[in-house]
Backbone as a chain_set.jsonl record, in Angstrom:
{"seq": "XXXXXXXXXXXXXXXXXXXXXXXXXXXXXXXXXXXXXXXXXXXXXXXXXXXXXXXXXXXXXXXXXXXXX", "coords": {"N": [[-7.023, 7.319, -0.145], [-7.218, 4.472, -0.216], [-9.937, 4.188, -0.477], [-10.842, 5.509, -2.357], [-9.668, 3.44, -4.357], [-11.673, 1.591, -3.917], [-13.985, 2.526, -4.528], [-13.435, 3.361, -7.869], [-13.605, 0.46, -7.844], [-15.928, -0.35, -7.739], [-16.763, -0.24, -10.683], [-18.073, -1.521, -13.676], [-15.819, -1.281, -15.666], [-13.447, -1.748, -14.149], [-13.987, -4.264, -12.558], [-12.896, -6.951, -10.876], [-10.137, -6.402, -10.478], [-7.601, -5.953, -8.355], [-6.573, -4.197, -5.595], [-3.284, -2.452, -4.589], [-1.185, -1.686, -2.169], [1.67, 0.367, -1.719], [4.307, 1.713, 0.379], [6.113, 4.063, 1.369], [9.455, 4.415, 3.276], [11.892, 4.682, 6.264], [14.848, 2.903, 6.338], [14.746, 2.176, 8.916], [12.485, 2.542, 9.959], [10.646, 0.361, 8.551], [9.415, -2.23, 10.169], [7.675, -1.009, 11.908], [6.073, 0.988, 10.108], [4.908, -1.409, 8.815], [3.863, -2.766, 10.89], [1.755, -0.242, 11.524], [0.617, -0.073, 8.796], [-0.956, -2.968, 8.616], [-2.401, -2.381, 10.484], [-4.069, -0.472, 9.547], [-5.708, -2.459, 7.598], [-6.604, -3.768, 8.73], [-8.56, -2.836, 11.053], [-10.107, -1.448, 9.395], [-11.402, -2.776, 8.378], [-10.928, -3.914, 5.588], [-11.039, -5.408, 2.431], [-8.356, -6.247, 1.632], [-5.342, -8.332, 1.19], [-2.317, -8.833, 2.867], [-0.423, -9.913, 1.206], [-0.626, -8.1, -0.846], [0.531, -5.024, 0.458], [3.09, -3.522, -0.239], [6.685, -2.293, 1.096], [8.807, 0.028, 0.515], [11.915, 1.028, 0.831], [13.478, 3.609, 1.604], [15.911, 5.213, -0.5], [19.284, 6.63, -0.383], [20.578, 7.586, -2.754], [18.893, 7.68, -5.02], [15.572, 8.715, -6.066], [12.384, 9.144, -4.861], [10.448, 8.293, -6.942], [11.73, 6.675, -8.316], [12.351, 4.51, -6.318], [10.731, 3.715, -6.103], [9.383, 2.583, -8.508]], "CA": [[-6.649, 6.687, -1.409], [-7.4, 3.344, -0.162], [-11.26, 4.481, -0.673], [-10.679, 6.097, -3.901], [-9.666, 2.265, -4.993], [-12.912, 0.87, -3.693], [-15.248, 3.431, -5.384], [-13.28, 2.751, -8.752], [-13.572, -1.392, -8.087], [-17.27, -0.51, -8.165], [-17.097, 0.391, -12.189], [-17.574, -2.546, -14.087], [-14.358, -1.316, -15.981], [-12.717, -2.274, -12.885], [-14.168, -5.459, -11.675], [-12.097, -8.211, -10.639], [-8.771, -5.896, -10.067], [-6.809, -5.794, -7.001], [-6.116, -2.991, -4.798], [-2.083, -2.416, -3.818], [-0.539, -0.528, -1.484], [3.167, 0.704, -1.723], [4.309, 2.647, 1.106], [7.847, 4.603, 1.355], [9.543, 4.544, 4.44], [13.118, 4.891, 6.296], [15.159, 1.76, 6.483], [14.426, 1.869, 10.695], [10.753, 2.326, 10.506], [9.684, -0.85, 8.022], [8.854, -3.03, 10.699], [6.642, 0.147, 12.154], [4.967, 0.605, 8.838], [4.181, -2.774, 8.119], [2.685, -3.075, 11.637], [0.366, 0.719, 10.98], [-0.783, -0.877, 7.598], [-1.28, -4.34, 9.268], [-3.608, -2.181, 11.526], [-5.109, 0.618, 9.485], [-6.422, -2.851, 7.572], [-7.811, -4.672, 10.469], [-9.614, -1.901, 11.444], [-10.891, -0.841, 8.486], [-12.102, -4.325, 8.037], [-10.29, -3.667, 4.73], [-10.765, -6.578, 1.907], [-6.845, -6.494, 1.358], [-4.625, -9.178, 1.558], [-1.056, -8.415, 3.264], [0.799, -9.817, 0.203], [-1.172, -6.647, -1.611], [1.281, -4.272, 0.962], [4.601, -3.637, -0.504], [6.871, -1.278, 1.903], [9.776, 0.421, -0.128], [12.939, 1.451, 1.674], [14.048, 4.963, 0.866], [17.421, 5.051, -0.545], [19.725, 8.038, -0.343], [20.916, 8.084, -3.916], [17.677, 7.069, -5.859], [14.66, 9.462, -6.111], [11.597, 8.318, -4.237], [10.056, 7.928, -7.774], [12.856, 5.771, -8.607], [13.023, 3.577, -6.126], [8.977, 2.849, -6.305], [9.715, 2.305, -10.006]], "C": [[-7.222, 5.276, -1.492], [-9.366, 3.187, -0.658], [-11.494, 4.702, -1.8], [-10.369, 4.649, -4.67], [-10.938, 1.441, -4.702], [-13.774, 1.294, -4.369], [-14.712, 2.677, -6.888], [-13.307, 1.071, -8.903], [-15.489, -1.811, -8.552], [-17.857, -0.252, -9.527], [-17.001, -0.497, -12.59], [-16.274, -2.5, -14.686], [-13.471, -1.909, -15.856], [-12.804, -3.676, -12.493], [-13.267, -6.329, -11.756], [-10.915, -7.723, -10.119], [-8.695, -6.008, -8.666], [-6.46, -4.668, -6.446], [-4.704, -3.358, -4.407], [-1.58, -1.394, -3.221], [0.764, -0.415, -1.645], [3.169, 2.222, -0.846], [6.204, 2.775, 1.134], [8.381, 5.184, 2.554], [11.406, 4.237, 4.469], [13.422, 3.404, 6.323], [14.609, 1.565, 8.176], [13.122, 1.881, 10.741], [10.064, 1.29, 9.599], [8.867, -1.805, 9.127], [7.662, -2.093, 11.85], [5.318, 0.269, 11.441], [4.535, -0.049, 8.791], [3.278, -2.598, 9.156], [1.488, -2.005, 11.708], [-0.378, -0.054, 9.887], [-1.613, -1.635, 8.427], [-2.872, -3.568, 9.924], [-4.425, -1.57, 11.418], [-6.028, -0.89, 8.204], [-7.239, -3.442, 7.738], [-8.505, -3.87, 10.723], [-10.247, -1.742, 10.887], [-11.739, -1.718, 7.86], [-12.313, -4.265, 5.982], [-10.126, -4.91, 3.589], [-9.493, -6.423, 1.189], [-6.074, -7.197, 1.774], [-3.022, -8.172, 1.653], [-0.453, -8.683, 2.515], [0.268, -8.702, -0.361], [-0.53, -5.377, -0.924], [2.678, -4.331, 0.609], [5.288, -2.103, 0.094], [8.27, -1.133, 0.995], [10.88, 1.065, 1.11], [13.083, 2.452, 0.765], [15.539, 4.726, 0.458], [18.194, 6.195, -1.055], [20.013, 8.342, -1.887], [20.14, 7.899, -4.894], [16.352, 8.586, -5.177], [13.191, 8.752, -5.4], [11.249, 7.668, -5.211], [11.026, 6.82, -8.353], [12.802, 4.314, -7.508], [11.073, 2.663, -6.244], [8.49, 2.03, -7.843], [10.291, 1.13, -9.756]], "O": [[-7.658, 4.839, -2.557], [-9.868, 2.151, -1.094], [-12.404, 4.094, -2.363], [-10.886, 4.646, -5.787], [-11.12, 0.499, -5.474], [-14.493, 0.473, -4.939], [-15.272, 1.637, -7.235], [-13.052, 0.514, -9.971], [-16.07, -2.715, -9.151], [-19.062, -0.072, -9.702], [-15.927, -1.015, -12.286], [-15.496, -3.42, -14.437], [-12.746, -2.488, -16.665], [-11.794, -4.27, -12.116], [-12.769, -6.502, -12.868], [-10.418, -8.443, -9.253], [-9.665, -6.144, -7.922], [-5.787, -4.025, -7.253], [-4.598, -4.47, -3.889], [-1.535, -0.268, -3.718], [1.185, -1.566, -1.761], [2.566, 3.276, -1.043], [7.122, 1.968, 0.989], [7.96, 6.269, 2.956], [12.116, 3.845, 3.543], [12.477, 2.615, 6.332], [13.988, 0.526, 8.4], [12.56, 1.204, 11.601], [8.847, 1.225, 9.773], [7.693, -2.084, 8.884], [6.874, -2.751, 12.53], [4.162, -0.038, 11.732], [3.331, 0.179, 8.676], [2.105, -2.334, 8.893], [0.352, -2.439, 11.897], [-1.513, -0.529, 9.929], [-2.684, -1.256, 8.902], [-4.017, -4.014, 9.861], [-5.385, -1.486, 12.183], [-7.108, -0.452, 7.81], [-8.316, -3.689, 7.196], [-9.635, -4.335, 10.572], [-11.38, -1.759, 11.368], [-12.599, -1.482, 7.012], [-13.317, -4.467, 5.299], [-9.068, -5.525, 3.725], [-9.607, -6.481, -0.036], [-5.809, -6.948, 2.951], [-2.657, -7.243, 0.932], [0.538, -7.952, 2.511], [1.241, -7.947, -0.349], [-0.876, -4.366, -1.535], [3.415, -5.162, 1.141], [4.792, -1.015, -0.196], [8.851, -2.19, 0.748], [10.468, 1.508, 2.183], [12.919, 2.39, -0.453], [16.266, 4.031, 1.168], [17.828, 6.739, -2.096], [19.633, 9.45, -2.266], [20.758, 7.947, -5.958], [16.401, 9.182, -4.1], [13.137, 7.538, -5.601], [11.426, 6.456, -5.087], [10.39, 6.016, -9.033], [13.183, 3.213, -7.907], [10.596, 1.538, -6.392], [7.598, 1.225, -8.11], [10.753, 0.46, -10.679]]}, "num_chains": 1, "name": "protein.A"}
């Protein structure tokens, strides 16, 4: 996906936008997540800034779509 935002940044359409990530995870594994992102964009030598990672907590009575909303 993160690729699929790079190809579209290459359309002038696009230019200038920002890539964000939002990832959905348990309340016990955020500080997990954050550190995979953290590392799949170091590696990937990834032009994404870490405020551009927003990690959602799942929450039992909310719909995933809901709580990413």
């Amino acid at each position: 996906m993160i690729i699929l935002g790079f190809i579209l940044l290459g359309h002038p359409d696009w230019h200038g936008a920002d890539i964000k990530i939002f990832d959905l995870c348990k309340k016990s594994d955020v500080a997990e997540t954050r550190r995979q992102m953290k590392e799949l964009i170091d590696k990937g030598r990834l032009p994404i800034t870490h405020q551009n990672v927003k990690i959602n907590v799942e929450e039992q009575d909310k719909s995933n779509k809901e709580v990413i909303n």
